[in-house]
C-alpha positions as CSV (number, residue, x, y, z in Angstrom):
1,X,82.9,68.1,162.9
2,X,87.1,68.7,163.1
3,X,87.3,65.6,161.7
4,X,84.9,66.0,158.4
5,X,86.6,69.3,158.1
6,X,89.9,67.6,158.2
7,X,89.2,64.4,155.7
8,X,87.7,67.3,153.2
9,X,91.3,69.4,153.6
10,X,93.1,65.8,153.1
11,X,90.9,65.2,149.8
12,X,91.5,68.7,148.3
13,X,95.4,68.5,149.1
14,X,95.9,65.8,147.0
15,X,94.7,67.4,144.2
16,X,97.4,70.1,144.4
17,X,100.3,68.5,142.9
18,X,97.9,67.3,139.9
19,X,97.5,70.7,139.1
20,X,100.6,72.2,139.4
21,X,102.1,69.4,136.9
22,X,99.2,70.7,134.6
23,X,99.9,74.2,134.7
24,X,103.9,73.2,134.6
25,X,103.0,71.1,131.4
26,X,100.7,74.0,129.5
27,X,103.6,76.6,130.2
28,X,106.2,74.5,128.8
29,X,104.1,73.9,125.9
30,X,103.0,77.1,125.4
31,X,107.7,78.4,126.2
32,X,108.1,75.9,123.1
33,X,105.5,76.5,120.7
34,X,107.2,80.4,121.2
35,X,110.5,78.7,120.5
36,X,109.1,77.1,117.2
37,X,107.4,80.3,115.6
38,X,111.1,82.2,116.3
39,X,112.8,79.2,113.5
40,X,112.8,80.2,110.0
41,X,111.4,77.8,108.4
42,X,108.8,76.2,110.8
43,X,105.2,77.1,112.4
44,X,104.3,74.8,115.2
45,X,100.6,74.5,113.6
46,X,102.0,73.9,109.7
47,X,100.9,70.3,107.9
48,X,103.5,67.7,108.1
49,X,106.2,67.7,105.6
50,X,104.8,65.9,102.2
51,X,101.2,66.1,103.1
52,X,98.8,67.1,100.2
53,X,98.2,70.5,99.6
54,X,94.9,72.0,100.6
55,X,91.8,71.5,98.7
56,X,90.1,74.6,97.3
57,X,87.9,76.2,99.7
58,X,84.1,76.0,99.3
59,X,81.9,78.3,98.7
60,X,82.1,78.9,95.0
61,X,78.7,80.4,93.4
62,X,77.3,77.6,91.5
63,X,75.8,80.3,88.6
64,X,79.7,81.4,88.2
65,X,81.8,79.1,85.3
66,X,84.3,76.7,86.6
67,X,87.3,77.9,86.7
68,X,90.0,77.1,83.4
69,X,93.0,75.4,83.9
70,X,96.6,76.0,82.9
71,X,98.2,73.7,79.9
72,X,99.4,71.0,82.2
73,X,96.1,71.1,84.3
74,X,98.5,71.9,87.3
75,X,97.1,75.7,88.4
76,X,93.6,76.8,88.4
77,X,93.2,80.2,86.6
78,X,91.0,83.1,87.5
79,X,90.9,86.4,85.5
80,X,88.9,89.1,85.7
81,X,90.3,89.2,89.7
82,X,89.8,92.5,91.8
83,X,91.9,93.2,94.6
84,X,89.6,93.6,98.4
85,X,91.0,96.0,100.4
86,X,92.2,94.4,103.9
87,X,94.5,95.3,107.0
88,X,96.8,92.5,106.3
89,X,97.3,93.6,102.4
90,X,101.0,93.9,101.9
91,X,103.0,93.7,99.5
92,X,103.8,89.8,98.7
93,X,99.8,88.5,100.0
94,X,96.7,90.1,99.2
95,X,92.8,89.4,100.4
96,X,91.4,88.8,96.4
97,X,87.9,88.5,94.9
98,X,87.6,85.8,92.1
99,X,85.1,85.8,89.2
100,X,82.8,83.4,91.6
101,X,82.2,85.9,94.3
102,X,84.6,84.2,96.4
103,X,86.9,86.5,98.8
104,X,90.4,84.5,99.3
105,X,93.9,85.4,100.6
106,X,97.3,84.8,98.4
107,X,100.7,84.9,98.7
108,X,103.2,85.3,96.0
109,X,105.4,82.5,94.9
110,X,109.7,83.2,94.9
111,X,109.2,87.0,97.1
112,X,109.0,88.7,99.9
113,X,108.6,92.0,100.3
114,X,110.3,93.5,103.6
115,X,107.8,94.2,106.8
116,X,105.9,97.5,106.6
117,X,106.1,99.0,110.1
118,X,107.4,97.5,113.2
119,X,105.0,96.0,115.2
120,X,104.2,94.5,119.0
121,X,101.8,92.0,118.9
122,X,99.7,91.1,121.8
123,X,101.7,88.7,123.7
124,X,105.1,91.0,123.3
125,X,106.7,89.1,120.8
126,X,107.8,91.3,118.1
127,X,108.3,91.1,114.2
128,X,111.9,93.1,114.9
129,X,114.1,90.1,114.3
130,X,112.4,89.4,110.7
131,X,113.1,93.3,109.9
132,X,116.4,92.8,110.9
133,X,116.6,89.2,108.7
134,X,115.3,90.9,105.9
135,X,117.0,94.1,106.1
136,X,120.6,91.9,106.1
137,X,119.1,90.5,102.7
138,X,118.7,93.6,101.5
139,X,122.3,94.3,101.4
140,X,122.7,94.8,104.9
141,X,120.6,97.9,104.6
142,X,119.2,99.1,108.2
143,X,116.1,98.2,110.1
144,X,114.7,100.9,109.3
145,X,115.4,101.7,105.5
146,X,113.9,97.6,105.1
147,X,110.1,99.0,106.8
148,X,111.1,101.6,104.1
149,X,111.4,99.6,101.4
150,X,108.5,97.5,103.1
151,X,106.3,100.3,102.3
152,X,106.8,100.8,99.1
153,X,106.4,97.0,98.0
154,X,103.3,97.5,99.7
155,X,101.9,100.2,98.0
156,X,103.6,99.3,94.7
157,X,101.9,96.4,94.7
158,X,98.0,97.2,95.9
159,X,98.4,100.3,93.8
160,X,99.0,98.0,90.3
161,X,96.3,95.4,91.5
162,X,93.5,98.2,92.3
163,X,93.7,99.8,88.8
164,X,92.6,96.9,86.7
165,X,91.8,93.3,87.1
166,X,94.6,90.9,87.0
167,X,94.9,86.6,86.6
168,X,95.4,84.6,89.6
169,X,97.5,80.4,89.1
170,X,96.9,78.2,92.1
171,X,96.9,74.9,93.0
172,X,95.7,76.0,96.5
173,X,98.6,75.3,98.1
174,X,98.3,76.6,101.6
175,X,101.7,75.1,102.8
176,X,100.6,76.4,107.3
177,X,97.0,75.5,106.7
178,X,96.2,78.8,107.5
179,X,94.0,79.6,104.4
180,X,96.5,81.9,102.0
181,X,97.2,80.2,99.5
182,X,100.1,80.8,97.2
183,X,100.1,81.7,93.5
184,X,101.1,83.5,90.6
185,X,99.8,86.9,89.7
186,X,99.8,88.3,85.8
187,X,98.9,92.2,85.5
188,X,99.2,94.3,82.9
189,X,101.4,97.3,82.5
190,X,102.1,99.7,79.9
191,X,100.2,96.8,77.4
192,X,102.3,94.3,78.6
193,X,101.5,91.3,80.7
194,X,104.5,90.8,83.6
195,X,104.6,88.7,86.4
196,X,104.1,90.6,89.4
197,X,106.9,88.7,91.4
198,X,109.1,89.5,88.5
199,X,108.1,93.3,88.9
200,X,109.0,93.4,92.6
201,X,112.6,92.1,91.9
202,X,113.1,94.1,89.4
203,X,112.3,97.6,91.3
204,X,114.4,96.3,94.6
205,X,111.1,95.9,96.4
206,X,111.6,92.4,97.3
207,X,114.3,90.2,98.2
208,X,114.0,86.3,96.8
209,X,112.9,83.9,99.4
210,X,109.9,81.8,100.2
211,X,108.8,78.6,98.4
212,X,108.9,78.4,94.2
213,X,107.1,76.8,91.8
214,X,107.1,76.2,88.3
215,X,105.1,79.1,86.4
216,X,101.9,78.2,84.5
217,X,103.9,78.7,81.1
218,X,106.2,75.5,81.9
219,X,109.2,77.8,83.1
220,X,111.0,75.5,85.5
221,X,111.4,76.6,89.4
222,X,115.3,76.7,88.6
223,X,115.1,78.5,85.5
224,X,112.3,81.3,86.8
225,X,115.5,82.1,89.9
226,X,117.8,82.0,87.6
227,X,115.5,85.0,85.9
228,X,114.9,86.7,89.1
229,X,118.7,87.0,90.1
230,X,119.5,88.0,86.7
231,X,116.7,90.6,87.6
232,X,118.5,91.6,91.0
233,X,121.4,92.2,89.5
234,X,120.1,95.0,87.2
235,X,118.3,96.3,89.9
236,X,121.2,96.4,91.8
237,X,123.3,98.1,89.0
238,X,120.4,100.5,88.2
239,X,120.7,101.2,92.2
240,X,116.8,100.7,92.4
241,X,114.6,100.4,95.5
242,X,116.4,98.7,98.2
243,X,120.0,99.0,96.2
244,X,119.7,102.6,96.3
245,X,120.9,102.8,100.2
């Protein structure tokens, strides 16, 4: 009997180091994917650089028309869009409804508006050293006047897109694989139709960052920055939004 007991201890020890070399290799990949989601620029889960962009979702209502596309065949286009109101709405990505029925997240292409509130997420990692990037963009305004600034953007933004319906461009370019895809957003104001990137520039809601793209009207990448800094600059001379501080 001492000597079943015995060979059964023997046979369980030698499991032991096995595991701890599993539980040694999940915390160190679990230390660096923590490391990677802290570099701008990268997302341990994103698509391999110069892998195709992701194809449209599915789910379109087959009684709805297919969607138009722009002059170069480059964008889908989707008018008659209603903004869906969501928790993650902010102002630079919004949960939209197309004419299909379909409900789909997009971010804006050249922008990005500063973080709304300061938040703890459940792990305890923290958005406060994106604040603090952004708020240094920003003219080196403080944390706290960026989630400022952060709130307006957002409520400029989901204010505009709530009052009428507005045109989405994509070529369902999700660059994380994460299902928001980016576009370009045309609304109307005052009669006019603007870019709604353009807008946020303009009223010192946004600071210029993120990927561009060439806009459905054939304006370059190059040439539509060259717009939006011209754009800064009055907005920092007329001392609007974020330039105000």
């Amino acid at each position: 009997m001492t000597g079943r007991r015995t060979s059964r201890r023997a046979g369980s020890n030698k499991w032991f180091p096995l595991i701890l070399v599993i539980l040694a290799t999940a915390i160190w990949a679990y230390d660096r994917m923590k490391e990677l989601e802290k570099v701008p620029g990268t997302r341990p889960w994103a698509a391999a650089p110069g892998a195709p962009p992701a194809s449209p979702p599915a789910g379109r209502n087959p009684s709805a028309p297919a969607a138009a596309r722009s002059a170069d065949g480059r964008y889908e286009i989707y008018q008659n869009c209603r903004l869906v109101s969501a928790r993650n709405n902010d102002g630079d990505s919004f949960v939209v409804r197309l004419h299909d029925g379909r409900e789909e997240e997009f971010r804006l292409y050249f922008v990005d508006t500063p973080e709304s509130d300061f938040k703890t997420y459940a792990d305890g990692d923290t958005n406060h050293d994106r604040i603090r990037e952004q708020a240094e963009d920003l003219d080196h305004v403080t944390p706290e006047q960026a989630v400022e600034i952060g709130k307006r953007g957002k409520e400029f933004s989901l204010e505009l897109l709530a009052k009428r319906p507005f045109t989405i461009y994509t070529e369902w370019d999700s660059p994380f694989n994460d299902r928001r895809y980016h576009a370009h957003i045309q609304v109307k104001v005052d009669g006019k139709t603007r870019w709604l990137h353009r807008l946020l520039v303009q009223k010192g809601l946004a600071r210029i960052k993120t990927k561009g793209s060439d806009l459905p009207d054939g304006t370059s990448a190059q040439k539509e920055r060259e717009t939006l800094r011209k754009l800064e600059r009055d907005a920092k001379s007329n001392k609007a939004g974020a330039w105000a501080f």
